[in-house]
N, C-alpha and C positions, 0 to 999 in steps of 0.2 A: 654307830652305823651312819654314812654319810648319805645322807640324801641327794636325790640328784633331781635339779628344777627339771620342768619341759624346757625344749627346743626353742628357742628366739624365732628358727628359721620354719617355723610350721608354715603351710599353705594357705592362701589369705580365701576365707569361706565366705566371706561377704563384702559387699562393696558400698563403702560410703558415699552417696550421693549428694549430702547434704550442699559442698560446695556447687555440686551441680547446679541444686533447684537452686541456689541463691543466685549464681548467674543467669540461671534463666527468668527470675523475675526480675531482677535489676533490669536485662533487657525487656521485658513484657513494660516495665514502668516507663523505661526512656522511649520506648515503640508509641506508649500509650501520647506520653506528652509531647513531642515531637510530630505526632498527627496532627491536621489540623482539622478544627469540628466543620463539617459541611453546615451552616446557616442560612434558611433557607423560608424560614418563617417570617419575618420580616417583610411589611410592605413599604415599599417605598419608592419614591417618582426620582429616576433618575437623571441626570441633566443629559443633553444628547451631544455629540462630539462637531457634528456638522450639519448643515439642511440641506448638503448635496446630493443630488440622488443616487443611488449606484449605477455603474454601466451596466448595461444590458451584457448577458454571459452572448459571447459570442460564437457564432453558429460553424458548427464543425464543418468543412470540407469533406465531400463525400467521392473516392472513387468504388465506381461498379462496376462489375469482371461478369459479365452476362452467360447466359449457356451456351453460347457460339464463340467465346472468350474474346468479344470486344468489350474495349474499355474507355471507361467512363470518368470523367474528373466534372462535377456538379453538372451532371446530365448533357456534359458535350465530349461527343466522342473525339477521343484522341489514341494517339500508339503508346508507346513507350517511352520513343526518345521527347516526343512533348510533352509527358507526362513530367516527366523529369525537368524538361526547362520551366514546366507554370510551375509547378511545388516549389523551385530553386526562387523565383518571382514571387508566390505568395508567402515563402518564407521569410523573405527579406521584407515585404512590406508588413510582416505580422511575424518578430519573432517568436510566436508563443503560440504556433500554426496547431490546430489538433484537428486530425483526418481521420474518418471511420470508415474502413474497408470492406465494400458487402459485395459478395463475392455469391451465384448461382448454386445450390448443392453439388448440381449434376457437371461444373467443369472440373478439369483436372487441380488438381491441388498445385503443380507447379506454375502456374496462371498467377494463382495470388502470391506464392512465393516470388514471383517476377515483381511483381508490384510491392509488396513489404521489402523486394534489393531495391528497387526504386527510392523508396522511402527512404531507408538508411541512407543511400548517397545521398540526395537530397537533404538530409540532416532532420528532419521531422522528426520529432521524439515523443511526440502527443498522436500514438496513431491507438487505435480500436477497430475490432473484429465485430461486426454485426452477425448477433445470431438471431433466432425468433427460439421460445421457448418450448422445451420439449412435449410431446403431445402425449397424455397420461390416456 
């Protein structure tokens, strides 16, 4: 009577993961050593780079778009096209110009959008929105 083996091609019931976990602790080992420890216990007087003092952070340019939609470049009224020629002026004397735009709730919203085209042409790229925070 000839026997006959099982099937080579039977269905794989289970799944070796052993190669898995070893890749993943191999990377858990190199994650591990590859970090470096924060040290932070340590006291010690460090030496100092310079004794010159910092500048002073320099004070932003403000234009103001009021509830009658006139406008404002650091508290002196001007139009549009002035507005454009002092920014083009304070930009070239300061390129690193930064303007914060505060603007009335009650004008129209296309007011300040007049003023932030301004800006763009003008090349300012340091500009900020003044808000006051919401009332809980």
């Amino acid at each position: 009577m000839k026997k006959y083996s099982k099937s080579a091609h039977h269905s794989l019931g289970e799944l070796n993961i052993t190669p898995l976990l070893d890749l993943a602790f191999v990377l858990l080992v190199i994650f591990i050593i590859t970090t470096t420890p924060v040290v932070n216990d340590l006291e010690l007087n460090l030496p100092s780079a310079s004794s010159r003092p910092k500048d002073a952070p320099k004070k932003p340019n403000y234009v103001t778009v009021d509830g009658s939609g006139k406008i404002y470049l650091n508290m002196k009224e001007v139009d549009l096209i002035a507005l454009q020629q002092l920014l083009v002026q304070l930009r070239t004397e300061d390129p690193d110009l930064s303007v914060v735009v505060r603007g009335d709730s009650k004008i129209q919203y296309q007011n300040i959008v007049n003023v932030l085209d301004i800006l763009q042409q003008a090349n300012v790229s340091k500009v900020g929105l003044a808000t006051e925070p919401a009332k809980k």
